[in-house]
C-alpha positions as CSV (number, residue, x, y, z in Angstrom):
1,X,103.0,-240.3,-25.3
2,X,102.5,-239.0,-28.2
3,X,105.3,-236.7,-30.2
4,X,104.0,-232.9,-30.1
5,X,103.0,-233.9,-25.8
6,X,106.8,-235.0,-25.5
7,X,108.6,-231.9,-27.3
8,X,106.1,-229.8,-25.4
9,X,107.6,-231.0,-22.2
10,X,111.0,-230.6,-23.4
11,X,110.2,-227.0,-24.4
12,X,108.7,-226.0,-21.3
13,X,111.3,-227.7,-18.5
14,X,114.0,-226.1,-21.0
15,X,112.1,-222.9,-20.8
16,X,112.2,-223.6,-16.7
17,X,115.8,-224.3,-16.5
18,X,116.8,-221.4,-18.2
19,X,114.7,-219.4,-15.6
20,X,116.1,-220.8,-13.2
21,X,119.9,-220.9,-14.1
22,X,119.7,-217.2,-15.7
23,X,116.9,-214.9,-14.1
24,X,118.4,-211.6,-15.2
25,X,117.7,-212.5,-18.6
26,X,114.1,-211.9,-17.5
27,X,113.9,-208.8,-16.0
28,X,112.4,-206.3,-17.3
29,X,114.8,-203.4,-18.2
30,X,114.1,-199.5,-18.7
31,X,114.8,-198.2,-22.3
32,X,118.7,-197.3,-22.8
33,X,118.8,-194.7,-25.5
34,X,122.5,-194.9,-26.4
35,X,123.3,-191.7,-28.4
36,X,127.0,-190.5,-29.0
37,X,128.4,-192.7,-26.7
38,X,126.2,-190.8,-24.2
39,X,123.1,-192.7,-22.4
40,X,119.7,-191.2,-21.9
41,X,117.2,-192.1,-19.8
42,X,113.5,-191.8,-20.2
43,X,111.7,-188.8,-18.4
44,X,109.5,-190.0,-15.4
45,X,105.8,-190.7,-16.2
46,X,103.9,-187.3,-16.9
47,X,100.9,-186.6,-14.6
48,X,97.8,-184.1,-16.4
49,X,96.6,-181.1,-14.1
50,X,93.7,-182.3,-12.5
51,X,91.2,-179.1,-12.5
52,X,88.6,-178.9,-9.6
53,X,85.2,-177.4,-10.2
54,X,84.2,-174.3,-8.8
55,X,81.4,-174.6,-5.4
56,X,78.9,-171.9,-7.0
57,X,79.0,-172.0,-11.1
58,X,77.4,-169.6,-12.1
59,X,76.5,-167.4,-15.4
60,X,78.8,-164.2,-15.6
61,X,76.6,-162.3,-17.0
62,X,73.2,-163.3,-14.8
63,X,74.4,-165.0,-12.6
64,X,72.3,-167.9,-13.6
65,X,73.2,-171.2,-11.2
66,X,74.3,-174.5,-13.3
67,X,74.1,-177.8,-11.5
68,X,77.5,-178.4,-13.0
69,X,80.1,-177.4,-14.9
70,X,79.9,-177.3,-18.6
71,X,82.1,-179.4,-20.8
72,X,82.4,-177.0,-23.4
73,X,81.7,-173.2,-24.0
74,X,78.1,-172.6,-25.0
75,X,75.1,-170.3,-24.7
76,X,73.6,-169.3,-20.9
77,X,69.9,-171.0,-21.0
78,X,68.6,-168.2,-19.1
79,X,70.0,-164.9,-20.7
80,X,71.0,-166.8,-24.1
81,X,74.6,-165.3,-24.1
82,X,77.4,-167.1,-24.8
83,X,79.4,-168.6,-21.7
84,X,83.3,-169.6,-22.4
85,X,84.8,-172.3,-20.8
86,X,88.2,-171.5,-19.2
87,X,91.0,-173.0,-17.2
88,X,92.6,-171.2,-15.1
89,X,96.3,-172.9,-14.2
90,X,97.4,-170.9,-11.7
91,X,94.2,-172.1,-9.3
92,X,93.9,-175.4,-11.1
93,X,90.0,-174.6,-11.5
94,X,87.4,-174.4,-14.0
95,X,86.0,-170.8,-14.5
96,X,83.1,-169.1,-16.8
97,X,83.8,-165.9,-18.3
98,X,82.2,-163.5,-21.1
99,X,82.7,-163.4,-24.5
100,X,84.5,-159.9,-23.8
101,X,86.7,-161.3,-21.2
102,X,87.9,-163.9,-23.6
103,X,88.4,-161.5,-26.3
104,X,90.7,-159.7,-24.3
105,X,92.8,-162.9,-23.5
106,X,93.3,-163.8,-26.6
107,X,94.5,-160.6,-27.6
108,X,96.5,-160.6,-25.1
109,X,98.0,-163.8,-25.9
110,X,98.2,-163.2,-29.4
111,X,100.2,-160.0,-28.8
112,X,102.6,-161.9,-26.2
113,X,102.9,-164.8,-28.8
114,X,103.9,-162.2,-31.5
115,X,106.4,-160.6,-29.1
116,X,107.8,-164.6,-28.2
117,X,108.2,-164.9,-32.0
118,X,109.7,-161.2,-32.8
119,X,112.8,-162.0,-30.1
120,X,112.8,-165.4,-30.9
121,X,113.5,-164.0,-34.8
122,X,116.1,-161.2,-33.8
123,X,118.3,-163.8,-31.6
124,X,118.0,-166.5,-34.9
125,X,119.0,-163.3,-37.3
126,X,122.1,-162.7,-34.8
127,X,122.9,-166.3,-35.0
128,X,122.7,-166.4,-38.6
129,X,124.9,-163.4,-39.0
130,X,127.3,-164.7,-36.5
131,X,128.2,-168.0,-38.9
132,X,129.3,-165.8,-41.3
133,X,125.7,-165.5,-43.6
134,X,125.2,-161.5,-44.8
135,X,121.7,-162.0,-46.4
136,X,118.3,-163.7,-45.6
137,X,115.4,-164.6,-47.3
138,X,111.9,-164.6,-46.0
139,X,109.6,-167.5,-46.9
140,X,106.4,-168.0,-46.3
141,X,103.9,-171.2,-45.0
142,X,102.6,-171.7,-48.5
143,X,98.5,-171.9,-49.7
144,X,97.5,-170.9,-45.7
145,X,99.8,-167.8,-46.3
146,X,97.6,-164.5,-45.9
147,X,98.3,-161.7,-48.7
148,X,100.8,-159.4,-46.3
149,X,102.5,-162.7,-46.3
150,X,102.6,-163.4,-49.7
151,X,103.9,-160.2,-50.5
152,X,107.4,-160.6,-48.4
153,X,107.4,-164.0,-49.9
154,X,111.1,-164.3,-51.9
155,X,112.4,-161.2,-50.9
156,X,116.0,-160.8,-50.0
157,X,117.7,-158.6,-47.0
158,X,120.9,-157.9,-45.8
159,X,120.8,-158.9,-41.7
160,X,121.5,-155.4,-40.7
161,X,118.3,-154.3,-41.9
162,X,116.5,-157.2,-41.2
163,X,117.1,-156.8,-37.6
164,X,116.3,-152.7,-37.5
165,X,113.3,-153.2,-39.7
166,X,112.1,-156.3,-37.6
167,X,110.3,-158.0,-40.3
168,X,109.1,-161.0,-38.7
169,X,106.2,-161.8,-37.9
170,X,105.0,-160.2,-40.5
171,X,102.9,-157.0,-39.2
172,X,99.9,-156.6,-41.1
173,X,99.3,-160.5,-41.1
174,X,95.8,-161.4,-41.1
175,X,96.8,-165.2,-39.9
176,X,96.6,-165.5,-35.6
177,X,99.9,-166.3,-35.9
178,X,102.2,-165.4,-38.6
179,X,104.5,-168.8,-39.9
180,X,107.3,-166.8,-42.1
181,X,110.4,-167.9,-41.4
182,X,113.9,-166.7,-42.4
183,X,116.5,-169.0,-44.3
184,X,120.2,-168.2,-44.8
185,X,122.4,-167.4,-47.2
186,X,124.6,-165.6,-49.8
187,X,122.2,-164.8,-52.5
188,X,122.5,-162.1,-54.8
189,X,120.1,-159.3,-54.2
190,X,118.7,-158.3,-57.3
């Protein structure tokens, strides 16, 4: 035989004895995540909604019958107005609604997302002023800040006031959702 058959053999009835002898060592094993002397375990596989279609989809403004759903939001071939796609979660179907009708959603969530973020703020400014910080600052996102934004940009408060006054987010921002944020600390105010 010749010398690369032979330590082929070798490897492989080593390889097979070690199975043998030791078959933990091939198991597979879940992820430890070992953090703090505490161990984690990974969350169980996430599963995606699964959306059915409606039976009759039809235009909502003529009533116009597709053969299926769309895959996106488009214009109605029959009255040419535009058709939004939608999902609705609490049926776990598709629906088709009007331009106006998705205006007024996203108005809706815009003002419940500005809400979200005006509490979220107030409990943070409480926190702050809890550790022992008098003052915060307001910063802004940067270039894809609007001009409202801008112009609180630097500005110092004492947390009292920042909390009546309820800066953030910022009111008249033009953005659909305002990114100022508050940092702490002991500056001067000028």
């Amino acid at each position: 035989m010749r010398k690369r058959t032979k330590i082929g053999l070798f490897l492989g009835l080593a390889y097979l004895i070690d199975r043998i002898f030791y078959p933990d060592k091939y198991k597979k094993k879940e992820p430890e995540l070992i953090m703090g002397g505490l161990q984690y375990t990974p969350a169980p596989g996430y599963e995606p909604i699964k959306f059915e279609n409606p039976k009759d989809i039809l235009c909502p403004y003529c009533n116009y019958r597709f053969e299926e759903m769309l895959k996106r939001s488009r214009k109605c071939p029959e009255c040419k107005k535009y058709i939004y796609r939608k999902k609705n979660y609490e049926n776990k179907v598709y629906q088709l609604i009007t331009e106006e009708q998705f205006e007024k959603e996203r108005e809706e969530s815009l003002k419940n997302y500005s809400q979200s973020i005006q509490e979220n703020e107030q409990s943070r400014l409480l926190g702050i002023q809890e550790v022992g910080f008098k003052k915060v600052k307001i910063l802004d996102s940067g270039e894809s800040s609007c001009p409202a934004c801008r112009k609180q940009n630097g500005k110092i408060f004492l947390i009292e006031d920042a909390v009546k006054e309820r800066l953030l987010p910022c009111k008249d921002c033009t953005n659909d959702y305002c990114r100022c944020v508050y940092i702490q600390g002991d500056i001067e105010i000028e």
